[in-house]
C-alpha positions as CSV (number, residue, x, y, z in Angstrom):
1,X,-30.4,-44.1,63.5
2,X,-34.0,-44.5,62.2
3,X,-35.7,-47.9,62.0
4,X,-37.7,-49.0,59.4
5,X,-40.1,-51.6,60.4
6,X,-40.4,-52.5,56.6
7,X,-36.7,-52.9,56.0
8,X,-35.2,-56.3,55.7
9,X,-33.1,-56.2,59.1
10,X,-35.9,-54.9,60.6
11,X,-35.2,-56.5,64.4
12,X,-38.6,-57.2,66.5
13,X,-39.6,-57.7,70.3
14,X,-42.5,-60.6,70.5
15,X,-45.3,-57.7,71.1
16,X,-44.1,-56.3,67.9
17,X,-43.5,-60.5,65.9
18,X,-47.2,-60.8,66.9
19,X,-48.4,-57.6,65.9
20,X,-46.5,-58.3,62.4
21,X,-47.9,-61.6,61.8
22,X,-51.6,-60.7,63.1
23,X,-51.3,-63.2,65.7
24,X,-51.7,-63.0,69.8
25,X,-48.5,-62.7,71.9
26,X,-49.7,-65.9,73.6
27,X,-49.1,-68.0,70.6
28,X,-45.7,-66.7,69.7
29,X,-44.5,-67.3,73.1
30,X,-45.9,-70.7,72.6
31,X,-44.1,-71.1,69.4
32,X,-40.9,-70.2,70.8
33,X,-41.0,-72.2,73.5
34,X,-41.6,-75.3,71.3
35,X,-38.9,-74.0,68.7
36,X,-41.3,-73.7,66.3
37,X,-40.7,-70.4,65.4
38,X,-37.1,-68.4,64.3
39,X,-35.8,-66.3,66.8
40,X,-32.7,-65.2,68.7
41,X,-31.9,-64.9,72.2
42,X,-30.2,-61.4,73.3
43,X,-29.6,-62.0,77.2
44,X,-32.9,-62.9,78.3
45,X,-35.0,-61.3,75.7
46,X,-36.4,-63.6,72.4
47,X,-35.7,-60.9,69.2
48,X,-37.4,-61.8,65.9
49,X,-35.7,-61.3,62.6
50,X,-38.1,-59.7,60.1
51,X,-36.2,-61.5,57.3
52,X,-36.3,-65.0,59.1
53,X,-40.2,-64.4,59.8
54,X,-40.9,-63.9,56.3
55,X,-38.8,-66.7,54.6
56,X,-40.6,-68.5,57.7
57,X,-44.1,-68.0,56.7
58,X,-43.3,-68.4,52.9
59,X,-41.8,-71.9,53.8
60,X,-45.0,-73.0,55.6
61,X,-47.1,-71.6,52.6
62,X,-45.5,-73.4,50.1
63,X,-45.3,-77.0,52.3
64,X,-49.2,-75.9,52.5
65,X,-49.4,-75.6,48.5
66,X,-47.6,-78.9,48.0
67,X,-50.1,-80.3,50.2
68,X,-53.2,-79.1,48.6
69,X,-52.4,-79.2,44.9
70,X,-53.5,-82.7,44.6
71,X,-57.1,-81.8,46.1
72,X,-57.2,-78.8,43.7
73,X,-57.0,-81.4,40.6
74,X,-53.0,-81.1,40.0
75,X,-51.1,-83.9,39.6
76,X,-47.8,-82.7,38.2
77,X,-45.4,-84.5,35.5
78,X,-43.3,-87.4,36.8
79,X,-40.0,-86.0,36.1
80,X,-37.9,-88.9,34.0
């Protein structure tokens, strides 16, 4: 089998989740302990989901958006 670090069920150790997200090992261990962060448990060792990781970080970037379109000028329609 040949794995394809770009392919959706692409499975990752946490050396290889912070290499992915540009981010020290330190911080993801940090963010698993807190449960901040999806991941899997496979005995002892914390897996990352390549798919979870990126509907992760496009879930926090759209909660950011939300958050900043009122300072960018945008107020929206009131819907009814």
């Amino acid at each position: 089998m040949i794995y394809d670090p770009t392919a959706v069920n692409y499975v990752m150790n946490t050396l290889q989740a912070a290499s992915y997200l540009g981010v020290p090992k330190d911080l993801i261990d940090d963010l698993v302990a807190k449960r901040n962060i999806p991941f899997t448990k496979v005995g002892d060792r914390v897996v990352f989901s390549k798919a979870a990781l990126d509907y992760w970080i496009y879930a926090k970037s759209m909660e950011n958006l939300q958050d900043d379109l009122p300072n960018l000028g945008f107020q929206g329609r009131k819907v009814g």
